[in-house]
N, C-alpha and C positions, 0 to 999 in steps of 0.2 A: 381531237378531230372536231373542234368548232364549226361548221357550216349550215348552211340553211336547206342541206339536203336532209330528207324524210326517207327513214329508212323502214324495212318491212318484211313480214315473212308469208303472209299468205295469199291466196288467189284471189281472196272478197276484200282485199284491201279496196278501198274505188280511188282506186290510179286517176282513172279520168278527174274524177272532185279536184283530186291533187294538182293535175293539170291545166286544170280549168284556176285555181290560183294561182300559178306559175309557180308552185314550189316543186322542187325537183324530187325525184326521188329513187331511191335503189333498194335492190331485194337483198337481204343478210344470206349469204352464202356459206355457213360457216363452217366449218375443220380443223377444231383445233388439235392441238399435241396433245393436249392436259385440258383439264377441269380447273386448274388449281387456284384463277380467279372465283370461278362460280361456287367450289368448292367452300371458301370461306365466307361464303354472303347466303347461300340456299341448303334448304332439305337435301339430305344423302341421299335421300331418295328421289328425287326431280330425274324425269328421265332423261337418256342423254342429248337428245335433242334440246330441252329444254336448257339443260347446262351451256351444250353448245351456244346458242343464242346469246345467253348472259354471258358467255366469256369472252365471244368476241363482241359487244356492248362493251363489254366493263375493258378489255385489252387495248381497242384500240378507241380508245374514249369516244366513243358515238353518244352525241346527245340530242338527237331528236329520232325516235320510236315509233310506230303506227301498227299496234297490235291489234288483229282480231281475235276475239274470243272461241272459235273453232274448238279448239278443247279446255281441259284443265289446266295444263301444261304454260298457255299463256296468260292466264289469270295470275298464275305464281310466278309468272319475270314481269308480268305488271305491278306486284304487289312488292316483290322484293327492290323494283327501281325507283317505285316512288317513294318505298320507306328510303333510301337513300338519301333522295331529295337531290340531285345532281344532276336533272333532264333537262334542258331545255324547254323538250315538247315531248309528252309523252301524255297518247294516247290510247284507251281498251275501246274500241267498234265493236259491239253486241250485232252477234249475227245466229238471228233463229232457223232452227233444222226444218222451217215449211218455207211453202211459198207460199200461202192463203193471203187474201187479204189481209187479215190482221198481222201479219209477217210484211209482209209488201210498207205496210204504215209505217211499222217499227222504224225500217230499215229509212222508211223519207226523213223521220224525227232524227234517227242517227246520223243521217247524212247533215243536217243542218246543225247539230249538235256540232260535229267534227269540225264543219265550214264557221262557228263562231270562235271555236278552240284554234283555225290556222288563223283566221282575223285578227286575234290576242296576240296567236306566237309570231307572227312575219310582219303583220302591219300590212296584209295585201285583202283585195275583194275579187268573187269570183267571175270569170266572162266565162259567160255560157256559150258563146261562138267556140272559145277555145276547149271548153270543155267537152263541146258537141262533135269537133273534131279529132279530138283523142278518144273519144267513145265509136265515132265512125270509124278509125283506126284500128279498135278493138276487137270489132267486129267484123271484121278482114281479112283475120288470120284464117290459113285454109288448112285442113287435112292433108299430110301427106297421102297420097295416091299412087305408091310405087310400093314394092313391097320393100321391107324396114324391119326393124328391130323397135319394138313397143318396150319403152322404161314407163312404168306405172305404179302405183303406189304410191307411198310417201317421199318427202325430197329428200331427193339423196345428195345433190349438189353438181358442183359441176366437176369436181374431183372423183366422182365417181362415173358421170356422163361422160367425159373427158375418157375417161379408162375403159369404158363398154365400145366409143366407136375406136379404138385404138384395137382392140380384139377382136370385134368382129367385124364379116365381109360386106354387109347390108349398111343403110345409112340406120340412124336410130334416133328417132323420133322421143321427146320428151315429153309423155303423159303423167308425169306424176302430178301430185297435190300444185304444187305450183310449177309445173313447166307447160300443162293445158289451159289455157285462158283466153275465152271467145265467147262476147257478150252478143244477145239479139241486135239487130241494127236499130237503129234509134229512129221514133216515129215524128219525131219532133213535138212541139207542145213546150209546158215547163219543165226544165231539165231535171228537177226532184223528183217531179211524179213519174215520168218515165225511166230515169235511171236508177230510180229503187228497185224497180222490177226487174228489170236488166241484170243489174247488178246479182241478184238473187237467183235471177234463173238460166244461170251458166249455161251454155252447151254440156261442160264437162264438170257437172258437179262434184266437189267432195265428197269422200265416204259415208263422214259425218250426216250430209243432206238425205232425211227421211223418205225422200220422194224420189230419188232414182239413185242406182249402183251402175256397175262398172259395165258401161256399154261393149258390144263385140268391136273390132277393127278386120275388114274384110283384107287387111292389106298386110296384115301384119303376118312375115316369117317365122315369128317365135316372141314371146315375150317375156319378160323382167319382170317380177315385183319385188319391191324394195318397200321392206318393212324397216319400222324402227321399234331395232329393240323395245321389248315389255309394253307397245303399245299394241292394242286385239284389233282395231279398226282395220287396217290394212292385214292383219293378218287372216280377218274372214273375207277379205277380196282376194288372197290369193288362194284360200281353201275354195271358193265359190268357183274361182278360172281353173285350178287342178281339176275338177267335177267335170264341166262341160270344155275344156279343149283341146281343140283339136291340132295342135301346133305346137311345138316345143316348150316348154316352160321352166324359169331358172327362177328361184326365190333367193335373195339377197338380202341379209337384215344385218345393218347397221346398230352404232350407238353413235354416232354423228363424228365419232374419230377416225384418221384416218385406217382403212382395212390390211390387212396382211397380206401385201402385196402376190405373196406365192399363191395361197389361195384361192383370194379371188382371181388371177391370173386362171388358174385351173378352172374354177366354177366356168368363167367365160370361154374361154379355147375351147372346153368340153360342149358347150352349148353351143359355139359357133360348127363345131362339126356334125353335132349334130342334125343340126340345119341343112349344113352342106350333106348328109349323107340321107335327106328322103327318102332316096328311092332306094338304102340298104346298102349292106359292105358292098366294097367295089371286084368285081369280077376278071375274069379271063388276066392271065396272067404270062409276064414274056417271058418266054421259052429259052433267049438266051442268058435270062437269070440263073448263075451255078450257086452261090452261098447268099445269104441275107443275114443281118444280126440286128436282133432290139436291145437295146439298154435301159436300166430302169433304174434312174438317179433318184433313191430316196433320201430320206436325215437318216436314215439308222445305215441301212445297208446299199449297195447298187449291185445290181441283177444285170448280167448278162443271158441271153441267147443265141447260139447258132445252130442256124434250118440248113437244109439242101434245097435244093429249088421240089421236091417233093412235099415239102412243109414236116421233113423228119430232125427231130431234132440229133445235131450231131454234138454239140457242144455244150456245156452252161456253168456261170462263176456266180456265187453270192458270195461277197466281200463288202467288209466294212466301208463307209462311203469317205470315211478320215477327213483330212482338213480341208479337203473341195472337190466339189463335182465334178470338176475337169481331168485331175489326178486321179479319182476314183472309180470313174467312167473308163478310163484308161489301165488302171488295172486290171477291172472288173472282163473289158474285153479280152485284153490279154491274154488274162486267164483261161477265158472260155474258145481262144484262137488256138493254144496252145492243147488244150484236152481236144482239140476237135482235130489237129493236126494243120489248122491253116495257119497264113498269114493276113495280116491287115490288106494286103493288094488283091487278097482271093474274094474277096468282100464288092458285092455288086452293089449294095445299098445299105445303110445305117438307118435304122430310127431311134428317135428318144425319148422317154419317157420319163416320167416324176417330176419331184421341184427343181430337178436340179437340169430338167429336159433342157434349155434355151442358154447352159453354159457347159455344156461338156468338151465340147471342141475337136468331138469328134466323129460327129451324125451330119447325117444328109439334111436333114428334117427332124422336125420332132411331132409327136402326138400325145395329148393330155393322156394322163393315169384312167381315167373315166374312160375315153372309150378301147383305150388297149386293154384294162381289164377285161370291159366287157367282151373283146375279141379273143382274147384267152381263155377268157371262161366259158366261152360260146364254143371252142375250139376240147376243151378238157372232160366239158359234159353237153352236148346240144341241149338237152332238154332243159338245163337250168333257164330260167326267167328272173330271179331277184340273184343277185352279186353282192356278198355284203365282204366289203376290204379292209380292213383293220391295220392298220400300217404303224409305223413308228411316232408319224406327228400328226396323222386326221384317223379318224374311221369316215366312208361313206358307204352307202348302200346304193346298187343302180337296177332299173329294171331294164330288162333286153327282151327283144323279141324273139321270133322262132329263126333270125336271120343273124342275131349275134350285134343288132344295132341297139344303139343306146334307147330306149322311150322316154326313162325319167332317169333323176338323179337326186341324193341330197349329200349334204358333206357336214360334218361335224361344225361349231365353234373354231374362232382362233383360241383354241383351247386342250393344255394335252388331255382332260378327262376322257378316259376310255379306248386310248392307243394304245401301240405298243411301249408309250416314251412311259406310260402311268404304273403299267407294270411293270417295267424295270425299275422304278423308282422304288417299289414296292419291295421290289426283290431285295434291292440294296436295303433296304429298310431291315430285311428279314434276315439279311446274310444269307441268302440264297441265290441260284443260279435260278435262270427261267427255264429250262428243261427240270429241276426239282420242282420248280412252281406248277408246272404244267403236271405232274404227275401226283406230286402230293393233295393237289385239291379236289381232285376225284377219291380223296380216303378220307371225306368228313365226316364227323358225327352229329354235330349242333350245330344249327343254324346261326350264324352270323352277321349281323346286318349293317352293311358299310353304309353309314347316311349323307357324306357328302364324295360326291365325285372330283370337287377340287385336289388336286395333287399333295397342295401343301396342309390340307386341311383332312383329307384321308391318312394322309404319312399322320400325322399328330393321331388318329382315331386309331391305324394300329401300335403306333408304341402305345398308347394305354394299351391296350389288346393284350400287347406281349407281356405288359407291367404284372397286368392279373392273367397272369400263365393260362394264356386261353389257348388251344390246344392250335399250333402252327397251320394244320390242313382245314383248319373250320377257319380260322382268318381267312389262308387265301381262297376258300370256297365262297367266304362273304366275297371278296376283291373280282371272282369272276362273275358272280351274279351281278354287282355293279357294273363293270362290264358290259354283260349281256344286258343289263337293261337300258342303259344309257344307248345301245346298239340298235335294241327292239322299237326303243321308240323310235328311231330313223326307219326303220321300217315299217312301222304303221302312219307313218307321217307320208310314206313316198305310197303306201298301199301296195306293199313289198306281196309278192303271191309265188306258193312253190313252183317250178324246183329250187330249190335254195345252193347256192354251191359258198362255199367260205373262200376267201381269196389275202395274200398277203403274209405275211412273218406270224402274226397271232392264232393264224388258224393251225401251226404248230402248237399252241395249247390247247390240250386236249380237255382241262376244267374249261374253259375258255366257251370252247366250240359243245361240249355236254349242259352247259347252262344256257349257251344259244337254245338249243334245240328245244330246252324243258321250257323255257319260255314261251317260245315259237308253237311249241306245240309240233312241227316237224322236223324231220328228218334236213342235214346238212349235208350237201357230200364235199367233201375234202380233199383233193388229187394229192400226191405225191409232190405235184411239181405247185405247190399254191403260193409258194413263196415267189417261184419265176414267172408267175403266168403274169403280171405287168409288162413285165421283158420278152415273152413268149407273146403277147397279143402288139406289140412294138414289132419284131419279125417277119408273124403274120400279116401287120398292113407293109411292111417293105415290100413281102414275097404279093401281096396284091397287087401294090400298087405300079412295080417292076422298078 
């Protein structure tokens, strides 16, 4: 990819400069599948953003670059492309975290530095008329003024932008690192001495910048941050907005590859409803509603429901989910049509719920796992406030109010440590069933210490375990505390507070939910029916909603 366009990643790039010598230029967008260019040229350690960048550089042969130094991260794809030797044009912009005078200088010298480095690479000089006008342009972008969905944080792309307005109701507004960019208006004068300051003193500064954090938006519905993985910048701006606000909040962290499409589908649907349900679950309920049923399409199992229009339950199936959500959903109802005495025609409304909610093909509607737990669980104990759900392929923890509405939420990793999928792997490790799991690890004697949560790297830590005969109930006593604490920390992470209620297939381990608790320091309560309350709070917004 030969051409004379200048490419870029961050918000203090000065566009305008660019402009003003007619060299064009575009923002690196990047999402790759793999590392496996950046992989063999950079540190295993470079974070994934920073791989992203060089793999799409080195993929699709871009040779002209215009990095700013904002973090570490770009020092090191500047350092790894000029050892290369393969750039065109490739420059590092030093951009200091003040705006003082002596900052303001820096930035004029850089700016003329940059503008003798495009003179070398293009053979062009710059008009300040045209620069003056792509600066006035800059300066012209306006705040959305309607109310919106705020993406903020670090850049997420447009594959993930793309994906937030498809799911949610609001338009949504791009605040991240580089999707806010609006300079002061231009005073006229020499375009150096003015536009260094400009340039430096964004409306919407960077995290990075010493001198101001993440302003409020009076306009905003709910908002997004979008962190990238193992970087802390963006992750003390969304601990700072959890603190003070007052509107929905969804935390998103990336490594710059594409997401697990089920998941983050859930994170957003759950947070779009959220929104929509301000004012609390929805009330008064039609009288000519005789049955309702929820289904609850998970990876392990899918859960039926059947209510009366009293909200009593007459019916319910948990069966395996087998080779697809549509057939499984379809058993799973059956099953629970048939112990209740109905048919599929006696049925005034379906809902659905889990991963598999948007292909069962046989629901009216559907509703995220997030807030049908949380109406299940609201339904099974009032008093509970933190839901912690432990499922086959995520754990999440959600907080509810005294009304049975979602407040907060967090969800595990695309990742199975600390589901239900970690302890059956475990089992099968053991030659054990998960009902023997569950009872034998309440008989330990010695403490046990699982040190990694990774699946395939736990599995390897109990065969040694079993090699040196260490006694079956102290493994899986280590295996539940890991668990629980992979758990606890989602819950101090969301600022989880009693009543605690357990929800999902793992709250049938009873080591499981007793290491919850020693953790926690409280008390869990556990219903009879934890396994259906997904499918039970599915029901419940049918029988609400009529």
């Amino acid at each position: 990819m030969t051409t004379d366009t200048v490419y870029y990643v961050c918000k203090y790039t000065p566009l305008e400069l660019l402009d003003g010598f007619g060299v064009p230029s575009e923002r690196l967008d990047p999402a790759p599948a793999s590392f496996e260019c950046a992989d063999s040229c950079a540190h295993p350690n470079l974070c994934g953003y920073g791989k992203a960048v060089l793999e799409e550089v080195l993929e699709k042969g871009i040779d002209s670059l215009l990095l700013v130094d904002c973090c570490d991260v770009c020092r090191r794809i500047y350092d790894v492309l000029l050892d290369q030797g393969r750039m065109k044009f490739l420059f590092l912009f030093s951009l200091p975290h003040k705006c003082g005078n002596a900052e303001v200088s820096l930035i004029r010298k850089e700016l003329r530095r940059l503008s003798e480095a495009l003179e070398r690479a293009f053979g062009c000089r710059l008009k300040e008329e045209r620069a003056f006008a792509s600066w006035h342009k800059s300066a012209q972008a306006e705040d959305r003024k309607e109310p919106h969905i705020l993406l903020t944080g670090a850049h997420g792309g447009k594959v993930l932008l793309n994906t937030i307005r498809e799911r949610t109701s609001l338009p949504v507004t791009d605040g991240t690192c580089t999707g806010s960019r609006r300079l002061p208006e231009p005073a006229g004068g020499e375009f150096y001495a003015g536009y260094a300051g400009a340039l430096l003193k964004q409306e919407h500064p960077c995290m990075r910048m010493l001198f101001r954090r993440e302003e409020s938006d009076p306009y905003a519905a709910g908002i997004i941050c979008h962190t990238v993985k193992f970087c802390d910048y963006y992750g003390f701006a969304y601990r700072q907005r959890r603190e003070n606000s007052e509107v929905p909040l969804l935390k998103i962290e990336t490594d710059s590859t594409p997401l697990s499409g089920g998941q983050l589908h859930t994170r957003l649907d759950a947070f779009n409803e959220t929104i929509q349900a301000q004012g609390g679950i929805a009330s008064g309920r039609n009288h000519r509603i005789r049955y309702v049923a929820g289904v609850d399409s998970g990876s392990s199992s899918t859960d039926a429901v059947i209510l009366d229009r009293e909200g009593r339950m007459i019916g319910s199936a948990v069966l395996p989910t087998g080779k697809g959500a549509a057939s499984g959903a379809r058993k799973a109802l059956d099953s629970a049509l048939a112990r209740a005495g109905l048919s599929l025609s006696d049925l005034d409304a379906i809902v659905a719920t889990g991963y598999g909610r948007e292909t069962t093909g046989v629901c009216d509607t559907s509703v995220t796992e997030i807030t049908c737990h949380a109406r299940g669980a609201h339904f099974l104990s009032p008093e509970a406030r933190t839901v912690i759900d432990i499922g086959g392929q995520d754990s999440k923890v959600i907080r509810i109010d005294e009304t049975g509405a979602v407040i907060n939420f967090v969800m595990n990793d695309k990742c199975a440590a600390g589901t239900g999928r970690f302890l059956d792997m475990m089992a099968r490790t053991m030659e054990l069933s998960l009902s023997q799991m569950s009872e034998m690890g309440l008989h330990w004697q010695n403490e046990v210490a699982i040190s990694s949560m990774c699946t395939v790297f736990a599995e390897s830590e109990v065969v040694s375990l079993i090699a040196q005969n260490t006694p079956a109930e102290d493994i899986i006593h280590g295996l539940d505390m890991a668990v629980a604490g992979k758990t606890v920390s989602l819950v101090h992470r969301l600022g989880g507070e009693p009543s605690y209620i357990m929800t999902g297939g793992v709250a049938q381990n009873r080591g499981v939910v007793k290491a919850l608790e020693e953790k926690l320091g409280e008390q869990i309560f556990v219903s009879d029916m934890a396994q259906l309350c997904g499918a039970l709070g599915a029901a419940l917004i049918a029988l609400d909603r009529g």
